[in-house]
C-alpha atoms as one frame of an Amber mdcrd trajectory, in Angstrom:
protein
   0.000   0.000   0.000   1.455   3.301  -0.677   2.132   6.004   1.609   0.062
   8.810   2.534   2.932  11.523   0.574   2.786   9.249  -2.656   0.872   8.712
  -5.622  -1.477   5.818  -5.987   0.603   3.250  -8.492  -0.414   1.887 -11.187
   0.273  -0.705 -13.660  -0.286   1.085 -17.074  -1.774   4.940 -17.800  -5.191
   4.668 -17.828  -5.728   5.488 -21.420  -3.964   2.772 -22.429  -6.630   0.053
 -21.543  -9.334   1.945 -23.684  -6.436   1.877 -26.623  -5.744  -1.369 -26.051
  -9.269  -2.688 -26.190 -10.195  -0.336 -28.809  -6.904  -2.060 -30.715  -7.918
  -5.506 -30.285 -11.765  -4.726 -30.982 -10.210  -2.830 -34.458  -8.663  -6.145
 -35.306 -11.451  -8.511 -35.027 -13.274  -6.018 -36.929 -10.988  -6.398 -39.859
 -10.793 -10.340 -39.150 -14.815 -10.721 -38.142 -16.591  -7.503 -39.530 -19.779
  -6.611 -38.155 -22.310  -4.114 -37.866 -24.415  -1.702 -36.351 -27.835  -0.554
 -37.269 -27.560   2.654 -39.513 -30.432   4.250 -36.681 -27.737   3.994 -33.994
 -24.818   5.695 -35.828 -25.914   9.395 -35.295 -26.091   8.073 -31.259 -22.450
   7.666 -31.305 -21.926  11.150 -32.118 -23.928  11.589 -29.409 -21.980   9.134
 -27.308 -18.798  11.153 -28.100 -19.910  14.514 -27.161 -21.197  13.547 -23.982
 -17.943  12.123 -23.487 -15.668  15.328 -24.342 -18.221  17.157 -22.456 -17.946
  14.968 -19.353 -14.008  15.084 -19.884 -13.718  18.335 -19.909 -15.542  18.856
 -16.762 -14.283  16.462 -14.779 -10.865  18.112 -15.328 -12.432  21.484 -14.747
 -13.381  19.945 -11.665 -10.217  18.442 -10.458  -8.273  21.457 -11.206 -10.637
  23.350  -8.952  -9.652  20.959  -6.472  -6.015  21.591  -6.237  -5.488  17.850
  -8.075  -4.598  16.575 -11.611  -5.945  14.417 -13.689  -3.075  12.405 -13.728
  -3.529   9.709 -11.123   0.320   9.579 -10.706   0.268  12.406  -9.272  -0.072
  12.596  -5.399  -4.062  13.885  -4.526  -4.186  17.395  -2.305  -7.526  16.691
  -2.198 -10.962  15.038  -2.520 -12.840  16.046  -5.838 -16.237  16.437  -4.144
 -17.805  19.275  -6.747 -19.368  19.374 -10.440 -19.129  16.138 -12.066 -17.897
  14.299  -9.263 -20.648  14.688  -7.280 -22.628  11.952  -9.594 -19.621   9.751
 -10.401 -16.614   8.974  -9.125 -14.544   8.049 -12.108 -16.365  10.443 -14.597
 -12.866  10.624 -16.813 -13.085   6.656 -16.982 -16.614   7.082 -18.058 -15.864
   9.590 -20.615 -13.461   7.205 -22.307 -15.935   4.194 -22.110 -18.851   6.346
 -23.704 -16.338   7.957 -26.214 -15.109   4.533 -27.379 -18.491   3.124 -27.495
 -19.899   6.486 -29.464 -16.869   5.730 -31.801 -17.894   2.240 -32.427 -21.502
   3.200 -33.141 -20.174   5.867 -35.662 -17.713   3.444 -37.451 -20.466   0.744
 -37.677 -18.665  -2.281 -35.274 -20.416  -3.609 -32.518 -16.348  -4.954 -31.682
 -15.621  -1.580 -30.871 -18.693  -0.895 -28.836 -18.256  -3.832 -26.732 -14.645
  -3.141 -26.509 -15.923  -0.292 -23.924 -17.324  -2.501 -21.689 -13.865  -4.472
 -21.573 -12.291  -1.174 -21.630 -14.110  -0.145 -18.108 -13.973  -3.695 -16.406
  -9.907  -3.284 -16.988  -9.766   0.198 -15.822 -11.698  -1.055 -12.972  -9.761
  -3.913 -12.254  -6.267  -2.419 -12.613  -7.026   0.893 -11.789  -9.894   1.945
  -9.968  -9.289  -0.814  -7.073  -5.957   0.892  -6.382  -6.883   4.592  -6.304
  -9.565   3.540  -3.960  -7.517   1.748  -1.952  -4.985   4.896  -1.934  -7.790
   7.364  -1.039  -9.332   4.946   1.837  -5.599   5.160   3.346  -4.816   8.871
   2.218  -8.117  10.438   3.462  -9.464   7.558   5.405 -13.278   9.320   6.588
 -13.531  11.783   3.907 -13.223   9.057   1.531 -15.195   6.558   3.444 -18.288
   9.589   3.664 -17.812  10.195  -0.342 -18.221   6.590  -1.422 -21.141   6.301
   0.674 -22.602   9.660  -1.108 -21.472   9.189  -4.928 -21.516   6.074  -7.183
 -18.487   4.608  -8.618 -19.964   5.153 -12.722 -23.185   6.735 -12.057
């Protein structure tokens, strides 16, 4: 467990699960093409300005705490306002729904399922160890915001 002065460690940058999966869901595409109902494809777009949207503010967010977005970094602070007041991983989110708008837009159900193994990776690898550094780093506050807020929505 890391200490209270350090960052939460991590195997891999986050972003590099939803590349990953979004990489492997690209190549069964090409090996097993599929596809995704014409009606749906305009969703994606919708899908991937939600997600820029949600980005954006989550970082807003953080910033206003006194924290980065990069989870390397060592946390000043408990995100408590804006987005993070419905979610507690809405930049995780924001890459799930933007990969998922993407597949929807580039007609491959592959990619769009490659979200949900996107999140459940983030969630293993990630997730479980920042919330294992915040329970140690800010052991009530932390306790009284996972009570309060859900982990996606």
């Amino acid at each position: 467990m890391e200490e209270q002065g350090q960052a939460v460690r991590l195997p891999f940058p986050p972003p590099l699960a939803v590349l990953f999966c979004g990489g492997v869901a690209w190549l069964l595409e090409r090996a097993a093409p599929t596809s995704v109902p014409f009606v749906f494809h305009r969703l994606g777009w919708l899908l991937i300005a939600v997600a820029v949207a949600l980005f954006v503010a989550a970082v807003l967010a953080l910033r206003q705490a006194g924290a980065s977005p990069d989870p390397r970094v060592p946390v000043p602070a408990i995100a408590e306002r804006g987005v993070y007041r419905f979610s507690r991983n809405p930049i995780y989110l924001a890459m799930g729904l933007g990969l998922a708008g993407a597949g929807l837009t580039w007609d491959s159900m592959w990619i769009v399922a490659s979200a949900a193994a996107a999140l459940g990776l983030l969630q293993t690898m990630v997730v479980a160890r920042e919330e294992a550094y915040l329970s140690v780093r800010f052991p009530s506050e932390y306790a009284s915001y996972r009570a309060r807020v859900r982990r996606w929505l």
